[in-house]
N, C-alpha and C positions, 0 to 999 in steps of 0.2 A: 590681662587684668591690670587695672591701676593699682600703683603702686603705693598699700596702705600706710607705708613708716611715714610719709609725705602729709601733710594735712597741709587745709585753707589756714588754719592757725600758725603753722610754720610758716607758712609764707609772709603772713602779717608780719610777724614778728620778727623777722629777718630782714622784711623792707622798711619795719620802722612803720607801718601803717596799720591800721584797723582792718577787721579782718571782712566789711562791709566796704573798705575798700577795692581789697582785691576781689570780692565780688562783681561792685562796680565793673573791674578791669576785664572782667571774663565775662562780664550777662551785659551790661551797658558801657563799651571801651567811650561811646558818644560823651558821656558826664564824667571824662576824667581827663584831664593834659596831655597832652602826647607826654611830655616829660615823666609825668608819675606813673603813665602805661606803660614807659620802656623799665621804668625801675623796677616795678614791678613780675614784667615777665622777666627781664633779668632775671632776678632773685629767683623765680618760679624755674627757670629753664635751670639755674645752679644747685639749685635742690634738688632737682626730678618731678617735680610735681607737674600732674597732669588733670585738668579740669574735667570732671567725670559728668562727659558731653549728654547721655542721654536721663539721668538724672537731673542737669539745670536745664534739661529744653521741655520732661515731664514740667518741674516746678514753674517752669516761667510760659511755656506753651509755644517756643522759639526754638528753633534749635540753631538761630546763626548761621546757618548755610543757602547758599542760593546756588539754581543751578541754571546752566545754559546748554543749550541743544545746537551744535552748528550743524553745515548740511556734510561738512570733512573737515578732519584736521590734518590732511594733505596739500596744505593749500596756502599758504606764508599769510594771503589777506585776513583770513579768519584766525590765525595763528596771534596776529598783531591784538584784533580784539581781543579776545579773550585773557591775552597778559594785560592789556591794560584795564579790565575787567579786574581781572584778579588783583591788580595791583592796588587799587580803587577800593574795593572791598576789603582788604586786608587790612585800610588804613581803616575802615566804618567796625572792623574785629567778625567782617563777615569771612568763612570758609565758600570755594567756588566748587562744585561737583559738573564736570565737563560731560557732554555726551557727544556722540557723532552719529547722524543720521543716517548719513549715505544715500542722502536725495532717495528716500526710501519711504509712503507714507505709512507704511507699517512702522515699521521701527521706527519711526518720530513717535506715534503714539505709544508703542509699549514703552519708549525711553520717558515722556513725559507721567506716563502712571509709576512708572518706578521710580522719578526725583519727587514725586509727589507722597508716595507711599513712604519715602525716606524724610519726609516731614522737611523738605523745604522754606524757606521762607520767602520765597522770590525766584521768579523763572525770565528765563531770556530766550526767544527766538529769533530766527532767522528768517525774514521773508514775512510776506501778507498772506502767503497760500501755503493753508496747513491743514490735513485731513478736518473731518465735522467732529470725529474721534477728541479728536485736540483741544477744539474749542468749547465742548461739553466738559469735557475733564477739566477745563480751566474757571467754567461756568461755576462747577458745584462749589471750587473751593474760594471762589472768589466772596468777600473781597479780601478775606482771609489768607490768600498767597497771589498776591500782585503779579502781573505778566507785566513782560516789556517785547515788543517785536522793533526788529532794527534791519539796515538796508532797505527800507524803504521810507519814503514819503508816506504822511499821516494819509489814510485809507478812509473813506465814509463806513464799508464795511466793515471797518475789523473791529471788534468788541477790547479792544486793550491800545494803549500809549503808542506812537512808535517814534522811533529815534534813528536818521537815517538819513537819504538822497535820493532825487529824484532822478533812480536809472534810467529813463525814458532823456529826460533834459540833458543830462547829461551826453548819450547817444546823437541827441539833435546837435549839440554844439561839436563834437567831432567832426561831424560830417561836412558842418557849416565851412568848416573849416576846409577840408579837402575839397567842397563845392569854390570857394572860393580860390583856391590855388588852380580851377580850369578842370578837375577829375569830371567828367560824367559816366564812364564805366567803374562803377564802386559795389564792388559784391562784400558779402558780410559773412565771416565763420561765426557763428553763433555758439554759445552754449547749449545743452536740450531746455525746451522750452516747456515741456510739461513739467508740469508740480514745479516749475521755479518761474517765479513773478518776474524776478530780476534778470533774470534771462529773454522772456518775453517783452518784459518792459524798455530793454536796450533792441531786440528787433522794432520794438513799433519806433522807438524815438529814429532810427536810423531810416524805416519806412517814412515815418511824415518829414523828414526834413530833404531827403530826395522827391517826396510827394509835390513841396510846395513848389520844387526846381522842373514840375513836370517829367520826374524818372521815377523808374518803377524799383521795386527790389523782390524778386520770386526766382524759383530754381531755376536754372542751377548758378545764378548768381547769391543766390542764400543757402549755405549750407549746417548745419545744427550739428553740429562733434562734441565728446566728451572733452573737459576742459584739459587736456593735456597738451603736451609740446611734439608728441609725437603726431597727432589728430590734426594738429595746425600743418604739420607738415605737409600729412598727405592730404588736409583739405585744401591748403596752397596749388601743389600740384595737377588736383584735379581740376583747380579755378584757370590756372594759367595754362591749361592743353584745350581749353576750350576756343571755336574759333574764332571769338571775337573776345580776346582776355581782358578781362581788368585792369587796370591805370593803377586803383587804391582795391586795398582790401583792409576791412574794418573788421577788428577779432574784438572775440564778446570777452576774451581778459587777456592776460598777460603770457599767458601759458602759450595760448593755440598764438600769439602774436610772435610769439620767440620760434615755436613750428613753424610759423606761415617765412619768417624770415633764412630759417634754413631750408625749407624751401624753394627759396627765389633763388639762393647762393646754388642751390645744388643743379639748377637750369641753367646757371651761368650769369643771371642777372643782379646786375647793380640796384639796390636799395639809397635812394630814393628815384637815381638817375631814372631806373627804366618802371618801377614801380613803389606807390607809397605804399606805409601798412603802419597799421595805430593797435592800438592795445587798450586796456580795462583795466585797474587797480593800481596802476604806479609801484607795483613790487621792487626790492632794494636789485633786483640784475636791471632792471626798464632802462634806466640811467645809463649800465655800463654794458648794455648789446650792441651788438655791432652792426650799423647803426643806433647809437642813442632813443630809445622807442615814444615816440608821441605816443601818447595815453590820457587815460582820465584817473586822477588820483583819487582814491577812495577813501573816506576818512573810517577808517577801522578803526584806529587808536581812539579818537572822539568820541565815538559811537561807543564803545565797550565802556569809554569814563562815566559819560552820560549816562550811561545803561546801569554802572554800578550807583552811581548818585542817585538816580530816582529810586532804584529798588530798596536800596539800602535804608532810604526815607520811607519809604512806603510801608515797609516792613515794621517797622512801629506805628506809623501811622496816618492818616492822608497826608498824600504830596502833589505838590502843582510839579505839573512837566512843562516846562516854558524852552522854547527857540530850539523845537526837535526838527526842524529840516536845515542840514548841514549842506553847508556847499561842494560840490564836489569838481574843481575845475580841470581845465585840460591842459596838458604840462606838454606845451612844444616842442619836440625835438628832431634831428636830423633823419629821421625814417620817411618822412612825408616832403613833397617838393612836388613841383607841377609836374602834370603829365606830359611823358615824351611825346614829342612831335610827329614819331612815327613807332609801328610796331618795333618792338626791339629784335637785333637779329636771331637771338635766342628761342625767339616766340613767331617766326615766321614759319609757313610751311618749306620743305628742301623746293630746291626747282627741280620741273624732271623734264629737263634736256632730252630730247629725243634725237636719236642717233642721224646722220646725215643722211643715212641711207631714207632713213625715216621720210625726209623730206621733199622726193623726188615724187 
């Protein structure tokens, strides 16, 4: 229970301001200086005083809080959003209410009825492919609680803003890249593909830009793993016992690229010498693996500020969303080099010598 010896009055009075200021401070932080907000919650935070949250969101019809859904927060890339989210918002006097999906479309939808039932004022997703569940429940309250979808490029179908990249293009310019260092055996670990767009969208970019080169990409040179580092491992392993192995292998993030790289170590092979391998999101280890990981960096940070700007505008009332497809480029590093000129001896079959006797 909030604590009654504290009033809106005290507060005034202590900062020296009107007590329609510290209002201001707490219902509209937007009509007030940075400077006279910090005084203010100053003085608020030295008193005790606590703004009795569902009393001004009954009077004002707001309650200042937005909420975001990721697919995990296992995951450093969605990790980055959602602080710069929050950090975004905190400056607009919005509260952030996190959810975690778990690439699950149930649990997406009962998580967005319950940020919803909790009287939201703006919602953030992940991704263009979201149960029908989702988009009905976003339908009714619209336009009343604003949606933002992010990681993707603007959609024809999707009924809401997006803020994001184009994982397909993205996908094409890696590859472009290993095509033109001389690879043409280049298999892909994938993400799973169902119910994640950007998962799918990074297999087709990686399909059409071997398409145009006249090479294919199907199993068991495509293989779909959960995005772990242990799954890149053994999806490594299983690419490189095959008998015509891979040059490059293209992982759908950072994760299965750091597997796929202990992987090669643990056959005995040199990265880039005997084989390349690229990665997805630019996470802060990409830079210091061993090999340095070519990847594509993904603007998380961006995308979450973006995402807090538009909703936070929205949220009182129309907002233009301008320059929502972010670049996402490919950051060169020492994992990738032309392909060996011959199988590497690690990846040969043994010889089998037959005995002399054999011979006769």
């Amino acid at each position: 229970m909030r604590d009654a010896a504290v009033t809106i009055r005290d507060v005034a009075q202590a900062a020296g301001v009107s007590v329609a200021t510290v209002s201001r401070v707490f219902n509209r932080p937007d009509l007030v200086t940075a400077a006279l907000r910090a005084r203010v919650l100053t003085t608020a935070e030295r008193l005790g005083y606590v703004a009795y949250g569902a009393a001004r969101a009954l009077a004002s019809g707001r309650s200042r809080a937005i909420g975001a859904i990721v697919p995990t927060l296992d995951n450093q890339v969605f990790a980055v959003c959602i602080d710069a989210l929050q950090q975004r918002l905190d400056a607009h006097g919005f509260a952030l209410l996190v959810a975690s999906a778990g690439y699950d479309a149930a649990r997406e939808t009962r998580e967005v009825r319950l940020l919803l039932e909790r009287g939201i004022d703006g919602l953030m997703l992940v991704g263009a492919e979201h149960p029908p569940a989702v988009w009905a429940l976003l339908g009714r309250r619209a336009p009343a609680v604003p949606a933002v979808v992010t990681w993707t490029s603007a959609a024809a179908d999707i009924p809401v803003p997006c803020i994001g990249f184009d994982n397909a293009a993205a996908a094409r310019r890696i590859v472009a890249h290993l095509l033109e260092l001389g690879h043409r055996r280049i298999a892909m670990v994938a993400g799973p593909t169902v119910g994640n767009d950007r998962a799918a969208a990074r297999v087709a970019g990686v399909r059409a830009a071997l398409a145009a080169s006249g090479l294919t990409l199907a199993p068991p040179y495509l293989s779909e793993r959960p995005y772990t580092v242990p799954d890149g491992h053994a999806a490594a392993l299983a690419l490189l016992s095959l008998p015509d192995p891979p040059t490059a292998i293209v992982c759908g993030n950072d994760h299965l690229a750091l597997g796929a790289l202990a992987g090669a170590r643990a056959l005995g092979l040199s990265v880039p010498r005997d084989l390349s391998i690229t990665g997805f999101d630019d996470l802060d280890f990409a830079a210091y693996a061993e090999p340095p990981l070519t990847t594509v960096r993904v603007p998380a940070a961006e995308m979450g500020q973006r995402a807090a700007e538009y909703l936070a505008a929205a949220a009182i009332g129309p907002a233009p969303l301008l320059g929502t497809v972010l670049e996402a480029p490919v950051m060169l590093r020492a994992s990738t080099a032309r392909p060996p000129s011959r199988l590497p001896a690690a990846l040969r079959p043994p010889r089998c010598d037959r005995p002399a006797s054999a011979l006769r």
